[in-house]
C-alpha positions in Angstrom: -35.8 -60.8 -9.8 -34.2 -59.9 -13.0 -30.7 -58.0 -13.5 -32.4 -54.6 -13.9 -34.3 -54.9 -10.5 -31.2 -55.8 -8.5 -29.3 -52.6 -10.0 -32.1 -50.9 -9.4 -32.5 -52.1 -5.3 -28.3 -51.6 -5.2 -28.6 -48.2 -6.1 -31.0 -47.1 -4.5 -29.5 -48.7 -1.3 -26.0 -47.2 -2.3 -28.2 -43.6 -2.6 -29.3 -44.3 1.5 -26.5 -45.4 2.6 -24.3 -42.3 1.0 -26.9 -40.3 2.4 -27.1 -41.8 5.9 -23.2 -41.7 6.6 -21.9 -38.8 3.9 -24.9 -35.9 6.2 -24.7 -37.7 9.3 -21.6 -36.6 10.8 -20.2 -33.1 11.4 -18.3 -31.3 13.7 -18.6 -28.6 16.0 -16.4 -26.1 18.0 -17.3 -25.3 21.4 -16.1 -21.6 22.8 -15.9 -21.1 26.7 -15.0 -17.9 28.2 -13.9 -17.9 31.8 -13.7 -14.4 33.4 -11.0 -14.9 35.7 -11.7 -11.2 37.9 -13.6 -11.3 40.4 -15.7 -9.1 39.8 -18.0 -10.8 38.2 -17.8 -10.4 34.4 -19.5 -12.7 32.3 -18.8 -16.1 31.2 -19.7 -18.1 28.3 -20.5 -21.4 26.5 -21.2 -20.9 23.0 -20.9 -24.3 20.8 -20.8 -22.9 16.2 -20.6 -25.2 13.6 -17.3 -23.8 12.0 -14.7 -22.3 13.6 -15.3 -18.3 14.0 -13.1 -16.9 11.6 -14.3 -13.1 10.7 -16.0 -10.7 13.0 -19.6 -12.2 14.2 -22.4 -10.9 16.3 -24.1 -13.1 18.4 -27.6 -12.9 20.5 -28.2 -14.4 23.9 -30.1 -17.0 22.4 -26.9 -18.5 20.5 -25.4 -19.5 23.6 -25.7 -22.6 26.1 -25.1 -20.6 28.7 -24.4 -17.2 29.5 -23.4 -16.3 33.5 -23.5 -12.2 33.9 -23.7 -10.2 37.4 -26.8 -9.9 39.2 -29.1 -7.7 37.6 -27.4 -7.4 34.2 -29.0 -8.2 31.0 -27.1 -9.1 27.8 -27.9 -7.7 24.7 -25.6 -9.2 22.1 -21.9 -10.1 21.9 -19.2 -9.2 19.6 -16.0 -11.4 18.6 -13.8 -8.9 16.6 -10.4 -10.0 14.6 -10.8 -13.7 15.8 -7.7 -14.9 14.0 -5.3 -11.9 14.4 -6.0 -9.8 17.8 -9.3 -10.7 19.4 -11.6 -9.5 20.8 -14.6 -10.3 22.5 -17.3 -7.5 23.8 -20.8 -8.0 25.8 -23.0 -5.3 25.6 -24.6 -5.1 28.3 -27.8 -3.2 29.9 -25.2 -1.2 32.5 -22.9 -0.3 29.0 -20.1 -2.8 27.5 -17.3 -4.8 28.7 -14.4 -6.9 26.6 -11.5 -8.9 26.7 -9.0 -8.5 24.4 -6.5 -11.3 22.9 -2.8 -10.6 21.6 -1.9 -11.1 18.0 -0.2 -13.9 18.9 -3.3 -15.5 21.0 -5.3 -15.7 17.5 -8.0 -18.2 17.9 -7.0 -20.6 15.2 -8.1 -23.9 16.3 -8.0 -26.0 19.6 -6.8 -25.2 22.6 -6.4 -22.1 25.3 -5.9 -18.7 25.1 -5.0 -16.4 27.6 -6.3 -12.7 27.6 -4.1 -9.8 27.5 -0.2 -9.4 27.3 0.2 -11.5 30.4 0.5 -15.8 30.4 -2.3 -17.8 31.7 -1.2 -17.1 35.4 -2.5 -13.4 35.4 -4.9 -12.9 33.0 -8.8 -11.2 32.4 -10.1 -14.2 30.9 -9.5 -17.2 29.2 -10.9 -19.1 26.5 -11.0 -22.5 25.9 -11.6 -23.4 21.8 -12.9 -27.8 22.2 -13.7 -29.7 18.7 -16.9 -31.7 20.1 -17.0 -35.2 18.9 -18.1 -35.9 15.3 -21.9 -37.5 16.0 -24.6 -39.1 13.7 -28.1 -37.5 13.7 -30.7 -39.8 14.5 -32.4 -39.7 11.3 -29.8 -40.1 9.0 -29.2 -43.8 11.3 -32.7 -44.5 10.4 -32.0 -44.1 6.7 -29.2 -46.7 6.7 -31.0 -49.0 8.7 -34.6 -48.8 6.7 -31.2 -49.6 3.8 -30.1 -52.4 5.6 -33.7 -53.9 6.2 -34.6 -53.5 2.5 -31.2 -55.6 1.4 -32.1 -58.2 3.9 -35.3 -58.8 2.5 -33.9 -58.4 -1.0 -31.5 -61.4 0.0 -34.3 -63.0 1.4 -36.6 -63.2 -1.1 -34.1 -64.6 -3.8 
C-alpha cells in the first residue's frame, strides 16, 4: 500500500473516530417535581437536553411521568422566570394550579429547590434539578468500532 493510501485509510479513520466520540456523548438534566400537600397535586419527571433557561411550554407527552389526581387530565405545563422567580403552572381539565419559587430559589443548575418563602421543612413542592450521566449512543459505538476493524485489517494486510 503506497503513502497516499495509508493517509487516505488514517483519515478517514480519524473522520469515524471524531465522529463516533466528538456526537456520542451529551448530557441531560432531569427535573422532578414533588408536590409535597396532600392534596394531591401533581408531580413530575421531565428529563431536557439543556438546562431550562427562558419561559417553555411543555405537553404531556414531554414528560416521563406525570402523576395528577384521579380524574384530572393535563393539558400543558408552563415553567415561567426559571432563573430569577419560578414558576411552574399545570393546566389542568378542572382549571390551573402552580408553584412558585423565590428569586433566590432560581433554577440555575443542580440541586434542590424549595417552593415558596419557607425552607425545605414547610414547603408546596420541591424540585429536584439531576445532570444524568454523559452516555454514548449506540450507533456512534458502531462507528468507532467498524474504525477500529478497518485499522486492524489495514495492519493486517501490510
Amino acid at each position: 500500500m503506497n503513502i497516499r493510501n495509508t493517509k487516505k485509510l488514517a483519515a478517514a479513520i480519524a473522520g469515524v473516530v471524531a465522529l463516533a466520540t466528538g456526537s456520542a456523548a451529551h448530557a441531560a438534566f432531569q427535573y422532578t417535581l414533588n408536590s409535597i400537600d396532600a392534596d394531591g397535586l401533581p408531580d413530575f419527571v421531565l428529563t431536557v437536553p439543556t438546562l431550562i433557561s427562558t419561559a417553555t411550554n411543555f405537553l404531556p407527552s414531554d414528560f416521563d411521568s406525570i402523576v395528577l389526581p384521579v380524574g384530572v387530565s393535563v393539558f400543558s405545563v408552563d415553567v415561567f422566570n426559571p432563573l430569577v422567580s419560578p414558576l411552574v403552572t399545570f393546566n389542568l381539565s378542572t382549571g390551573s394550579v402552580g408553584f412558585f419559587w423565590t428569586g433566590a430559589n432560581g433554577f440555575v443548575g443542580p440541586g434542590q429547590y424549595c417552593a415558596g418563602f419557607n425552607d425545605c421543612n414547610a414547603t408546596d413542592a420541591i424540585m429536584t434539578i439531576t445532570e444524568m450521566t454523559r452516555v454514548p449512543e449506540p450507533g456512534s459505538l458502531a462507528l468507532l468500532g467498524i474504525g477500529l476493524a478497518g485499522l486492524a485489517t489495514w495492519r493486517k494486510r501490510r
